[in-house]
C-alpha positions as CSV (number, residue, x, y, z in Angstrom):
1,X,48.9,-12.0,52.3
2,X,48.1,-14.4,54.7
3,X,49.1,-12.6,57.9
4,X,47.0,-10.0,56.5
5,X,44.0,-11.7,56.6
6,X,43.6,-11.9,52.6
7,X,44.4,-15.0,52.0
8,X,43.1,-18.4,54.5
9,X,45.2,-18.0,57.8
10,X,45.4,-21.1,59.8
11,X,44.8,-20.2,62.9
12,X,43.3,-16.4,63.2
13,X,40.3,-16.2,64.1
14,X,38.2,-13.5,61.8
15,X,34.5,-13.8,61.7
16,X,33.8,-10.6,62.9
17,X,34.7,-6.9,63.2
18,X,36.0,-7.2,66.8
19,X,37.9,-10.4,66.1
20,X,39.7,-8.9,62.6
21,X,40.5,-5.0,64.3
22,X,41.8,-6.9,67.5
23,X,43.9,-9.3,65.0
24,X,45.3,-6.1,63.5
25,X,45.7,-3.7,66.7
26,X,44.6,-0.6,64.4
27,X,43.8,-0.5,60.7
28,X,43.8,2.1,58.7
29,X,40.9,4.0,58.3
30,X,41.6,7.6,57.4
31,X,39.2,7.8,54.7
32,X,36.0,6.1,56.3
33,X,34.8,4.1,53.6
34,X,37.8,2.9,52.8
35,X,37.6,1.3,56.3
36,X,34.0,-0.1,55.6
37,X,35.7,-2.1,52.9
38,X,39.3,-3.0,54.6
39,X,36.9,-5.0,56.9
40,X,34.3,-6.1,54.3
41,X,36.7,-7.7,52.5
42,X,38.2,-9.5,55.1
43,X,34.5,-10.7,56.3
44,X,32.8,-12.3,53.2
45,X,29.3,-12.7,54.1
46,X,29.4,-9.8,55.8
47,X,27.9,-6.0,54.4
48,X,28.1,-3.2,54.8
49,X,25.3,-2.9,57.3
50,X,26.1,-5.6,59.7
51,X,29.7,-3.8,59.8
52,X,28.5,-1.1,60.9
53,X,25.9,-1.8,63.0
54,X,29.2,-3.9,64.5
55,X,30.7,-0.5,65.2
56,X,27.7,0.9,66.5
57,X,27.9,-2.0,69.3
58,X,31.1,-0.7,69.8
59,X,33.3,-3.5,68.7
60,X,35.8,-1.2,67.4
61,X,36.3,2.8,67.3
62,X,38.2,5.1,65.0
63,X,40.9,7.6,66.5
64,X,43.8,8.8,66.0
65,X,46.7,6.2,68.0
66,X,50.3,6.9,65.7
67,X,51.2,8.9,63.1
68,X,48.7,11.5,62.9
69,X,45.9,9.6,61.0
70,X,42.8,7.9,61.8
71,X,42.7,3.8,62.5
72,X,40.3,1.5,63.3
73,X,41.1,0.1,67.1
74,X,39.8,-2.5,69.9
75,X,37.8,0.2,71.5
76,X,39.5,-1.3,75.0
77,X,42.7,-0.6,73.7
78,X,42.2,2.4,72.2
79,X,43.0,4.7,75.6
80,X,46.7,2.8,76.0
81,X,47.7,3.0,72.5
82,X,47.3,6.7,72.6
83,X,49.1,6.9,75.4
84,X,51.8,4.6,73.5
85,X,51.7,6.2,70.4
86,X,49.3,8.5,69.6
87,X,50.9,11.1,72.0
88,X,54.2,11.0,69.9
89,X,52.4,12.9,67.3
90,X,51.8,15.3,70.0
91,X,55.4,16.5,69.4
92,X,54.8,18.9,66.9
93,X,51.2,20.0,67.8
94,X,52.8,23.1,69.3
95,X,54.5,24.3,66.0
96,X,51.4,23.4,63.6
97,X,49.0,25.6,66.0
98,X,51.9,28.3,65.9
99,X,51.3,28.1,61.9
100,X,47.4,28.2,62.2
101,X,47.2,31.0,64.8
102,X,46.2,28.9,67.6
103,X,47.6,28.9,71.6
104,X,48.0,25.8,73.6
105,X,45.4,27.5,75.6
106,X,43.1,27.4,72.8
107,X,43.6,23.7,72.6
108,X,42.9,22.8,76.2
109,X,40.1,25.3,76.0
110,X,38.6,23.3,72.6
111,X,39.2,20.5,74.5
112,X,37.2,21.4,77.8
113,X,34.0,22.9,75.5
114,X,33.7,19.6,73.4
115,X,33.9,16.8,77.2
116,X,31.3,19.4,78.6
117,X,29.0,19.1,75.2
118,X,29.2,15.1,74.9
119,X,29.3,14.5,78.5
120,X,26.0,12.1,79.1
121,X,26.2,10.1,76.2
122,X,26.3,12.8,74.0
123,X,27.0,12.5,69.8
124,X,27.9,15.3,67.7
125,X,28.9,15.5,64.4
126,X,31.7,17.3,62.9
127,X,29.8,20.3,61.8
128,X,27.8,20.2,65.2
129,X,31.4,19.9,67.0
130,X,32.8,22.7,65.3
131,X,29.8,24.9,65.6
132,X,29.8,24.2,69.5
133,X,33.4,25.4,69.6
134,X,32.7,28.6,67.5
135,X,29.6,29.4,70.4
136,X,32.3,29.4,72.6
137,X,34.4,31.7,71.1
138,X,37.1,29.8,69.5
139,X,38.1,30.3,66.1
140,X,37.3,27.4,64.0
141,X,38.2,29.0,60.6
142,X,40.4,27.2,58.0
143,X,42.4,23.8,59.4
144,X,42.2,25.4,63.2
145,X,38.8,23.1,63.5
146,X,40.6,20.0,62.3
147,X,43.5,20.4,64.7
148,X,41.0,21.2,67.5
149,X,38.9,17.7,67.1
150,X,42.5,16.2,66.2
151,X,43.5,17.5,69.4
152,X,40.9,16.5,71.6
153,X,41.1,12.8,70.8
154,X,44.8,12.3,70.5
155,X,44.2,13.7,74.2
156,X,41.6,10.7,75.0
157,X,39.0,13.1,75.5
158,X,36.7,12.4,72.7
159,X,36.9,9.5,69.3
160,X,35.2,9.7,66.4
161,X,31.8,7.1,66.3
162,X,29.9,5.3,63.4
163,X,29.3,8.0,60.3
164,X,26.0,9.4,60.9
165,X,25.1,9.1,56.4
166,X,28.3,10.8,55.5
167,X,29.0,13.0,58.4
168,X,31.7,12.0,61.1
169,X,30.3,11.6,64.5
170,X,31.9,11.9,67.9
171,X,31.4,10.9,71.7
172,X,33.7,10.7,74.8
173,X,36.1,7.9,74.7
174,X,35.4,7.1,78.2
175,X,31.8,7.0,77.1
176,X,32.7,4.7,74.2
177,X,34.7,2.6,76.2
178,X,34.1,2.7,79.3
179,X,36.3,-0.6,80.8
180,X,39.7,0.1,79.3
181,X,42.0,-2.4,79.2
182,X,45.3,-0.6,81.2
183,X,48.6,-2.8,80.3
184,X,52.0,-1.1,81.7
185,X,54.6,0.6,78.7
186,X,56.5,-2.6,78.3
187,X,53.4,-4.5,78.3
188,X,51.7,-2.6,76.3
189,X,54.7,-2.2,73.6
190,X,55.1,-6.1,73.6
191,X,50.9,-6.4,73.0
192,X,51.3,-3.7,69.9
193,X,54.3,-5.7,68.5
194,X,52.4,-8.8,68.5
195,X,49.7,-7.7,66.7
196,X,51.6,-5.8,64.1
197,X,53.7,-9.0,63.5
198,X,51.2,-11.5,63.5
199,X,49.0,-9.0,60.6
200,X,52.6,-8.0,58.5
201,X,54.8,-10.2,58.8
202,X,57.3,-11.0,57.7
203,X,58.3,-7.3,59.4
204,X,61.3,-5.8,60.7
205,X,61.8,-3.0,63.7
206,X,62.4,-1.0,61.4
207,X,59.1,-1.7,59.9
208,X,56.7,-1.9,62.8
209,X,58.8,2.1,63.8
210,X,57.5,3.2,61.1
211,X,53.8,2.0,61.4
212,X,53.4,3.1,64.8
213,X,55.9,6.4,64.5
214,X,57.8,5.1,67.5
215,X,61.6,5.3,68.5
216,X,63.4,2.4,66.7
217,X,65.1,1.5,70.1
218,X,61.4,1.1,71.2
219,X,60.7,-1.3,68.4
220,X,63.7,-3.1,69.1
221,X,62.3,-2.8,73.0
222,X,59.0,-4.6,71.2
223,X,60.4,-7.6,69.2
224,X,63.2,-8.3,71.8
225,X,59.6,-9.1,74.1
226,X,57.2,-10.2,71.6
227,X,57.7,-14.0,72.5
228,X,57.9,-17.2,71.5
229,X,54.4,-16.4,69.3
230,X,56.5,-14.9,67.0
231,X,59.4,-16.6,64.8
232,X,62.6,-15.2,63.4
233,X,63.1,-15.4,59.5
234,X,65.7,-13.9,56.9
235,X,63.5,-11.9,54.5
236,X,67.0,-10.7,52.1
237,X,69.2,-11.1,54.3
238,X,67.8,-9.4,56.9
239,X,66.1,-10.3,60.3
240,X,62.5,-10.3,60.0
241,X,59.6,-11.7,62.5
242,X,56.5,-13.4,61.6
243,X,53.8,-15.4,62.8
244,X,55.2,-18.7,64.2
245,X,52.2,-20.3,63.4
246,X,52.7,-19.4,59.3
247,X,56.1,-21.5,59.2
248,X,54.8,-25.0,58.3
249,X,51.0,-23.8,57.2
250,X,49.7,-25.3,54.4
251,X,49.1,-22.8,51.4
252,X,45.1,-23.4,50.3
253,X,44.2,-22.7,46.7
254,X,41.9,-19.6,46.8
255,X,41.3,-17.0,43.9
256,X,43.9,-14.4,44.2
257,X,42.5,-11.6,42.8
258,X,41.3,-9.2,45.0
259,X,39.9,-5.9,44.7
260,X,40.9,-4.0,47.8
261,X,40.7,-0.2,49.0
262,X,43.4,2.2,48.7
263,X,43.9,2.6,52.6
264,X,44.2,-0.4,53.3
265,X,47.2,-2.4,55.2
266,X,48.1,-4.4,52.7
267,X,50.1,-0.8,51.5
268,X,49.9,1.2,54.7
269,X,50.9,-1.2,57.1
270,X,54.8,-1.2,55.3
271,X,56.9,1.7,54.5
272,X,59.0,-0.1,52.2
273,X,56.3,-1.6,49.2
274,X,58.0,-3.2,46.6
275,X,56.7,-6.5,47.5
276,X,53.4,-5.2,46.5
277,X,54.1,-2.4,44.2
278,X,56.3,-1.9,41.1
279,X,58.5,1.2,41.9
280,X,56.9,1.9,38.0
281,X,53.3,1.7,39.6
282,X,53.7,4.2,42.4
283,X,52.6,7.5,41.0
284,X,49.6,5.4,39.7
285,X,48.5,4.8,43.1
286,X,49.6,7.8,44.8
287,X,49.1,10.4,41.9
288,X,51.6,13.0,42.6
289,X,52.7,11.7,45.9
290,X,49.9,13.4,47.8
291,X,48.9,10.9,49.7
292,X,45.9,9.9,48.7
293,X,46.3,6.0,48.0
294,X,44.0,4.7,45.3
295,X,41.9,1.7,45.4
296,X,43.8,-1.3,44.4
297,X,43.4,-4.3,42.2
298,X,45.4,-6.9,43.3
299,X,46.9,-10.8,41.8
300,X,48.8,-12.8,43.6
301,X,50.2,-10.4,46.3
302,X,51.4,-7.2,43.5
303,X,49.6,-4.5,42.4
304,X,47.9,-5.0,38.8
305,X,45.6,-2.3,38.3
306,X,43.6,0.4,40.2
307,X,39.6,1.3,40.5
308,X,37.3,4.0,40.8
309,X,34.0,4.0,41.7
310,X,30.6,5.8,41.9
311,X,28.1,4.2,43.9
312,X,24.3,4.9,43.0
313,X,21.3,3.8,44.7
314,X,20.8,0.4,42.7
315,X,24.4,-0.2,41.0
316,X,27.5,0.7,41.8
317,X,29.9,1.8,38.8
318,X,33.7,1.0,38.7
319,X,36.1,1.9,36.3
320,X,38.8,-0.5,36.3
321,X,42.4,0.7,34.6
322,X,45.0,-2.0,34.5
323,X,49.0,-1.6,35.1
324,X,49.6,-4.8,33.3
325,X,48.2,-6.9,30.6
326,X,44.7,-8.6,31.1
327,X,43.5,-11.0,29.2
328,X,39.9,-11.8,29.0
329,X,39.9,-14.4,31.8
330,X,42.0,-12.4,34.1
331,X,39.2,-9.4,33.2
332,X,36.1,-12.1,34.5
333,X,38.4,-12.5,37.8
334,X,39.0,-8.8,38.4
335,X,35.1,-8.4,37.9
336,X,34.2,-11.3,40.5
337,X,36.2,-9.4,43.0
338,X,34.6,-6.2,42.1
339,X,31.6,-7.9,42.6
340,X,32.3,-8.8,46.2
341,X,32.1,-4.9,46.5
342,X,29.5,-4.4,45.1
343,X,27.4,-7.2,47.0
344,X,29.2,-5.8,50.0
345,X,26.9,-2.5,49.4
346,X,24.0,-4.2,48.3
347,X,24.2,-3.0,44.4
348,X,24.1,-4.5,41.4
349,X,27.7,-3.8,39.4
350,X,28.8,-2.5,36.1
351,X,32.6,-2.3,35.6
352,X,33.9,-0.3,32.5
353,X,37.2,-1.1,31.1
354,X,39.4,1.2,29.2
355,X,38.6,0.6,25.1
């Protein structure tokens, strides 16, 4: 909890959006507010406004670097972690556009329209982007538009910018981040493993392949060169890697309930969650196995309970449905965390609790 930012860490520095993303290396961010929050609730003080008027100064970007799914990244980074990553999910691009009726040529093509129509500091949302593509006579119809936009980023061509009200935005990367930083592979690898580590640990290879879909002789590759940063630790009998700097850190007393978005690292940064999550919990937060996480409530590290909300203009309503037993002062804890969200958003909060 502490590499992860959600408890006091003693040396990370995390009073703002560019310092938090560039202590992670990417962050989930898949659903978009989801995002807003991951970040919120790692910058008290801080609402939703000022964090995304930080992304509109371009202190971070969302694309898509591993796995197929949208993150929050340094928006100097963002080029060589495609490159590093994102291009593995590349791999099966050719049999998904076989499935939706789509030609490589038809890529390159969607590719081409959508530089030419942001070139010049150019912003188009979604709906704009796709209608651009249809002028040109490409067939946007069912996922094809997805995959297209998908496409075109995972290329480097364009990223998606700040949410325009609710509607995705994009420009040209090069446009959005225009002074790249440009490490080598094994630098670059090294960099990534660092940053995973540092925001996970205690992790194994095995681990930090499956967050950033690489080879796991390329994570090997990573933690063999992470450095002396980084210390070994037996986490079950297994080698495991983790912030050197966490070994002999004193533990601060803090209020360990926490009220955090289903996206978020604290679930998607591991493939293997029963740290967090009671193997009896999981269809709770992942009904069905869709993959659709649901926001959690958290205590001390595990998984307690789950929330719902509907945001108004004034008030911002939660329904709260707990896994385990809470008592009435575990209840006024849960609530004081919801209310961090809610002050987050500028509303006033009402939380309903099952009768």
């Amino acid at each position: 909890m502490t590499s992860l930012l959600l408890r006091p860490h003693p040396t990370a520095r995390s009073s703002s959006v560019a310092e938090v993303v560039a202590w992670f290396g990417a962050m989930q961010a898949q659903d978009a507010a989801s995002g807003m929050w991951s970040l919120g609730a790692r910058l008290p003080g801080l609402s939703h406004a000022d964090v995304h008027d930080a992304l509109e100064r371009r202190e971070a970007l969302r694309t898509w670097p591993m796995r197929g799914t949208i993150h929050l990244v340094p928006a100097r980074d963002a080029r060589w972690m495609l490159e590093l990553t994102g291009v593995r999910s590349l791999a099966g691009a050719a049999t998904r556009r076989a499935q939706l009726g789509l030609a490589e040529a038809d890529a390159a093509r969607a590719t081409e329209v959508l530089g030419e129509a942001l070139a010049g500091g150019g912003r188009l949302t979604r709906a704009q982007c796709l209608a651009t593509l249809t002028a040109a006579g490409i067939d946007t119809g069912g996922q094809r538009g997805y995959h297209l936009l998908w496409y075109a980023s995972v290329r480097g061509v364009t990223c998606l910018t700040p949410n325009v009200g609710s509607a995705q935005t994009f420009a040209l990367l090069d446009e959005w981040a225009p002074a790249p930083h440009r490490p080598d592979r094994d630098e670059a690898l090294a960099l990534l493993t660092r940053r995973y580590v540092r925001s996970h640990g205690p992790v194994t290879a095995r681990e930090f392949a499956g967050w950033t879909g690489l080879t796991l002789t390329d994570a090997r590759r990573g933690f063999a060169a992470a450095g002396a940063a980084l210390a070994a630790v037996r986490v079950d009998g297994e080698e495991a890697l983790v912030d050197a700097a966490l070994l002999d850190a004193p533990r601060e007393p803090v209020d360990d309930v926490l009220a955090l978005p289903g996206f978020d690292e604290y679930l998607l940064g591991y493939k293997d969650r029963s740290l967090m999550l009671d193997p009896a919990h999981k269809d709770a937060i992942v009904p069905g196995g869709n993959g659709v996480f649901q926001a959690t409530l958290v205590r001390a590290g595990r998984v307690v309970g789950t929330w719902k909300r509907t945001v108004g203009p004034d008030r911002v309503t939660v329904t709260a449905r707990p896994l385990v037993a809470v008592d009435p002062a575990q209840r006024v804890r849960v609530e004081r965390a919801l209310g961090r969200y809610a002050a987050f958003l500028d509303r006033d909060l009402r939380v309903d609790w099952p009768a």
